[in-house]
C-alpha positions, -999 to 999 in steps of 0.1 A, spaced: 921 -743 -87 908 -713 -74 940 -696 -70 947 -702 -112 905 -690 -119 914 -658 -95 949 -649 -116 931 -653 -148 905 -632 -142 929 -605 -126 947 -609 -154 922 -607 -178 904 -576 -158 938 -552 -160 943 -564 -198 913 -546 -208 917 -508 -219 905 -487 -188 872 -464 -201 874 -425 -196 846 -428 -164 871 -448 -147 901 -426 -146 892 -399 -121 863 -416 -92 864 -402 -54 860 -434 -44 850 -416 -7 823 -399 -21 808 -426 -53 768 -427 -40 755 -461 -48 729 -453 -74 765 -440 -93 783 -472 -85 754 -488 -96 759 -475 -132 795 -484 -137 805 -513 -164 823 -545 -148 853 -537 -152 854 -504 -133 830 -517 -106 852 -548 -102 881 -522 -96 861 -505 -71 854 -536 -54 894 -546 -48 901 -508 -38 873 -515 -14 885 -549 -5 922 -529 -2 907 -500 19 890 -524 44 919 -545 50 942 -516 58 918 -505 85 917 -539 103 948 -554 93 930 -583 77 958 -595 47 944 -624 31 916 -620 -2 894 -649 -2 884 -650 -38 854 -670 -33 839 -646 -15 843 -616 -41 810 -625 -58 790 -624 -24 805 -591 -11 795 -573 -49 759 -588 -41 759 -575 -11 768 -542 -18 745 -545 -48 713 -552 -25 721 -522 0 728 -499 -24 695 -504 -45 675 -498 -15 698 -467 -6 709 -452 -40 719 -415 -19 742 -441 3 782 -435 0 793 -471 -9 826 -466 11 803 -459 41 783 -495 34 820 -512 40 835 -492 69 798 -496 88 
């Protein structure tokens, strides 16, 4: 069941028309009071290129889709008490 709720909300998530904000971001450099501005869609993108970036360092290949919602949430609470903070430097710490 999760599996089917993940691909539909993929799905549904690359069916929607990509804004203009979205198509150039330095993901390297995006400061969290920045990230903290984006619409869903592009911060969901952000998250898997995130989720995509991590994994390549430590080899990790599985997603666990139930966790999605808690990683954002966490991201979320470090970045509103550190708004100068690079995101990408929240998940490589």
């Amino acid at each position: 069941m999760k599996k089917l709720f993940f691909a539909i909300v993929l799905a549904a998530m690359f069916a929607m028309p990509m804004t203009a904000s979205a198509e150039k971001i330095d993901f390297g450099k995006l400061k969290c009071s920045a990230f903290m501005e984006l619409d869903a869609q592009t911060m969901t993108m952000f998250y898997f290129w995130l989720d995509g970036y991590a994994s390549a360092k430590t080899g990790d290949t599985k997603l666990d889709a139930g966790a999605v919602e808690n990683n954002l949430t966490q991201i979320m609470k470090v970045c509103q008490k550190n708004p100068n903070k690079a995101v990408l430097s929240i998940v490589a710490d």
